[in-house]
C-alpha positions as YAML, in Angstrom:
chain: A
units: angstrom
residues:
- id: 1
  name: UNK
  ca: [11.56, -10.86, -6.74]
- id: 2
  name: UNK
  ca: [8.02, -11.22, -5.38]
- id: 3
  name: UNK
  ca: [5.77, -12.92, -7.39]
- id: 4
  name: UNK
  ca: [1.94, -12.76, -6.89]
- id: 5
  name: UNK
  ca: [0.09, -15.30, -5.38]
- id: 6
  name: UNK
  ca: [-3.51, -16.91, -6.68]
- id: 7
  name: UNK
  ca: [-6.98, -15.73, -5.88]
- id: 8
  name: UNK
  ca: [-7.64, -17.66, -2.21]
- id: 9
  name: UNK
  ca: [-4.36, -17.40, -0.36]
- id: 10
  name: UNK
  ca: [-3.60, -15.93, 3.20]
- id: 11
  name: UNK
  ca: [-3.15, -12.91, 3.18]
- id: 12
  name: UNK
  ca: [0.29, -12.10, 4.88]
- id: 13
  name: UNK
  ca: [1.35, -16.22, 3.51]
- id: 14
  name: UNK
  ca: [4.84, -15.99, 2.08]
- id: 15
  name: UNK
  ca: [5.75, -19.14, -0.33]
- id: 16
  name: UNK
  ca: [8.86, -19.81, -0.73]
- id: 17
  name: UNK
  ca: [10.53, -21.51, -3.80]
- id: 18
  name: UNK
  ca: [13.34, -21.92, -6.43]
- id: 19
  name: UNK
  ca: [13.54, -20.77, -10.04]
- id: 20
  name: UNK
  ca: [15.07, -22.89, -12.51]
- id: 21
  name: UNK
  ca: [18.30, -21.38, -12.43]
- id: 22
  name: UNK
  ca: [18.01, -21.70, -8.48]
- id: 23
  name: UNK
  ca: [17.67, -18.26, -7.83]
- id: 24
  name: UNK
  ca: [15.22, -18.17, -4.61]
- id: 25
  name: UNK
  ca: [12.06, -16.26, -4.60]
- id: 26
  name: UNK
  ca: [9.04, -15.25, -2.70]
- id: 27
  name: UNK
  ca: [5.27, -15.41, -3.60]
- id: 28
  name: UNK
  ca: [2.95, -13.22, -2.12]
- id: 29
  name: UNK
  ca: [-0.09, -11.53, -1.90]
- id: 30
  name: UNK
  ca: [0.79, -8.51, -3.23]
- id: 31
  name: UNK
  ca: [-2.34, -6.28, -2.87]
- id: 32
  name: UNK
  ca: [-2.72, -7.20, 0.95]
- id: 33
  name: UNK
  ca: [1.17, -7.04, 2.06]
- id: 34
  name: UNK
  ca: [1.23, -3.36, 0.15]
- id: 35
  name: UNK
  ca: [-1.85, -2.99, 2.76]
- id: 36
  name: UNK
  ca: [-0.21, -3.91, 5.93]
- id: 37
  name: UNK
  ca: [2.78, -2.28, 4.82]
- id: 38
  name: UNK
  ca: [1.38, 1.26, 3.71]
- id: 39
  name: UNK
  ca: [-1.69, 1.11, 6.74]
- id: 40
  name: UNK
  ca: [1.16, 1.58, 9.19]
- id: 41
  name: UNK
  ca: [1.11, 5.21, 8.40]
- id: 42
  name: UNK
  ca: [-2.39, 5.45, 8.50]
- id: 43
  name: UNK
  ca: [-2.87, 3.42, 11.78]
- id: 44
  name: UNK
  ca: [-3.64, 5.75, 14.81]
- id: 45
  name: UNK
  ca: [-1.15, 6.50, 15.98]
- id: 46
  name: UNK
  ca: [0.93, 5.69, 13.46]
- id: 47
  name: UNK
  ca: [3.07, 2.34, 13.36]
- id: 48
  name: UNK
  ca: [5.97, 3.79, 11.41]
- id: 49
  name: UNK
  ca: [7.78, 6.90, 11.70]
- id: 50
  name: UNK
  ca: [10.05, 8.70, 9.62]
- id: 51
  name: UNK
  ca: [12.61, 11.49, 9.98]
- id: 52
  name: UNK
  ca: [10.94, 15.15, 9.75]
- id: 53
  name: UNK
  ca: [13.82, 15.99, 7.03]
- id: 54
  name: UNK
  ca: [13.13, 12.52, 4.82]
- id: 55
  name: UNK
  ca: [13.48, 13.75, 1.54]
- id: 56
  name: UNK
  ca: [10.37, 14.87, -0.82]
- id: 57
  name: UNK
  ca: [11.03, 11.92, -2.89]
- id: 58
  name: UNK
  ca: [10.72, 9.38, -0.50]
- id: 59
  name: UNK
  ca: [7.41, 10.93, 1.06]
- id: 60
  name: UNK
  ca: [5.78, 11.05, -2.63]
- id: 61
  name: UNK
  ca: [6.57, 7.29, -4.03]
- id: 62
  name: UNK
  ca: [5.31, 6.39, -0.39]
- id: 63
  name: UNK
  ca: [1.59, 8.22, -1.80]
- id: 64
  name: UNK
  ca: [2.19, 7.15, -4.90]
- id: 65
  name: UNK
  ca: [1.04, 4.15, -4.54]
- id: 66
  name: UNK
  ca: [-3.21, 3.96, -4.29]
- id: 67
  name: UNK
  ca: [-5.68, 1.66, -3.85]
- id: 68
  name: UNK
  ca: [-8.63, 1.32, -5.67]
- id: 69
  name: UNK
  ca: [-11.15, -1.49, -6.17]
- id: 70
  name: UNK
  ca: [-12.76, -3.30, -9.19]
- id: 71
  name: UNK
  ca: [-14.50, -6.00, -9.96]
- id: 72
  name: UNK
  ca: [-12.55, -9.73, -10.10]
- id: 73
  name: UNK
  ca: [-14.17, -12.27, -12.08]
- id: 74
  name: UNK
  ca: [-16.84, -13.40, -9.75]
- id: 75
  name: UNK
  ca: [-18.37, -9.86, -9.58]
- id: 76
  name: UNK
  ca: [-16.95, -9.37, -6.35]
- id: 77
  name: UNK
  ca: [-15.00, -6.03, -5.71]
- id: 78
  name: UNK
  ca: [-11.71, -6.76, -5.21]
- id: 79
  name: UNK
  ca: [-8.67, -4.18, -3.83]
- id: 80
  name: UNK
  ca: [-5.65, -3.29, -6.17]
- id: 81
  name: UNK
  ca: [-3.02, -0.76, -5.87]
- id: 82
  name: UNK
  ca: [-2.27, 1.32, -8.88]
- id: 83
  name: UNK
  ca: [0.87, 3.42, -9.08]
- id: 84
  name: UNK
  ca: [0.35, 7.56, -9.93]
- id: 85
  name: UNK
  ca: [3.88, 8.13, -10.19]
- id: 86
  name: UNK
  ca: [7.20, 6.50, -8.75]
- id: 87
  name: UNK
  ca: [6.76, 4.04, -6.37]
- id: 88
  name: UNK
  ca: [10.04, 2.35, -5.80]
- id: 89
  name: UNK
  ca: [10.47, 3.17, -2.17]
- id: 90
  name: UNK
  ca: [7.02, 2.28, -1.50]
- id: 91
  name: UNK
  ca: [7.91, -1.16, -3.11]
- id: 92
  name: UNK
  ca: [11.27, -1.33, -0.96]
- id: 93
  name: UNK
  ca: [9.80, -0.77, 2.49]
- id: 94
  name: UNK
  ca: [7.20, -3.51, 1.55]
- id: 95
  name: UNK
  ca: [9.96, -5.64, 0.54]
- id: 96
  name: UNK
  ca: [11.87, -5.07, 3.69]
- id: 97
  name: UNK
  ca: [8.60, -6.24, 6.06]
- id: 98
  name: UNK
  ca: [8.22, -9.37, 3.68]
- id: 99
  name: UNK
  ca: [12.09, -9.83, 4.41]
- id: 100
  name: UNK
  ca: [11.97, -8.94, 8.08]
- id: 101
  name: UNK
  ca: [9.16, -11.99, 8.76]
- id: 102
  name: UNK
  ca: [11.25, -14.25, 6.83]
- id: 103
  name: UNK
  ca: [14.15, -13.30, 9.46]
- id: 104
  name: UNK
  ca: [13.41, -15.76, 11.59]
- id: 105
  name: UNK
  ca: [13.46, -18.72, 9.60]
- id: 106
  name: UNK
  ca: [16.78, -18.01, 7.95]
- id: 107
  name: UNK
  ca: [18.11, -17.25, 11.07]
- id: 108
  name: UNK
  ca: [16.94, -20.68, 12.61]
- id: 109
  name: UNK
  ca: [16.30, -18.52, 15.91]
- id: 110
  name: UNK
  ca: [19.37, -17.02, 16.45]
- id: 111
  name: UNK
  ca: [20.32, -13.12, 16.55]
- id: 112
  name: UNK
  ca: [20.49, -12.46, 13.06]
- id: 113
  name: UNK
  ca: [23.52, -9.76, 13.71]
- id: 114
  name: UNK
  ca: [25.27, -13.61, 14.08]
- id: 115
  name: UNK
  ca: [24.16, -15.09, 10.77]
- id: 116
  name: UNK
  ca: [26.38, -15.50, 8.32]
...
């Protein structure tokens, strides 16, 4: 489970820890991850591609999923994404990059087909 990181942090910063029942987790900047993740398919060209027949469902949690801006407590506008419908395969595929630059470190350099 990704949990949210405070005001102030790096953005793409992944913090790794340990519930009490030992269950590892990851802390994250949520709003600016969702970013990097979703701004691939805006990028031009795009930085992601998906099958022409991925199904209808997929395609509408992926725009599901919308940023907006308000005002944090300093006055400041500050970005936030706000769900207008499902948005569990949005969440997946951001979960998935968060994963994939973890990769590395659990790996400790080696082909990850090899890790066991």
């Amino acid at each position: 489970m990704a949990h949210a990181l405070p005001a102030g942090k790096t953005a793409r910063e992944v913090t790794l820890s340990e519930e009490e029942t030992g269950a590892p987790f990851a802390t994250v900047d949520r709003t600016n991850w969702l970013s990097c993740t979703l701004g691939r398919f805006k990028a031009n060209p795009p930085r992601i591609l998906l099958p022409r027949d991925i199904s209808l469902t997929y395609r509408e949690h992926i725009k599901n999923l919308v940023r907006t801006y308000k005002k944090d407590d300093m006055g400041n506008l500050a970005a936030e994404y706000v769900n207008t419908g499902a948005d569990h395969f949005a969440h997946s595929l951001c979960y998935a990059d968060i994963g994939l630059s973890l990769a590395p470190i659990s790996s400790g350099g080696e082909n990850i087909g090899k890790v066991t």
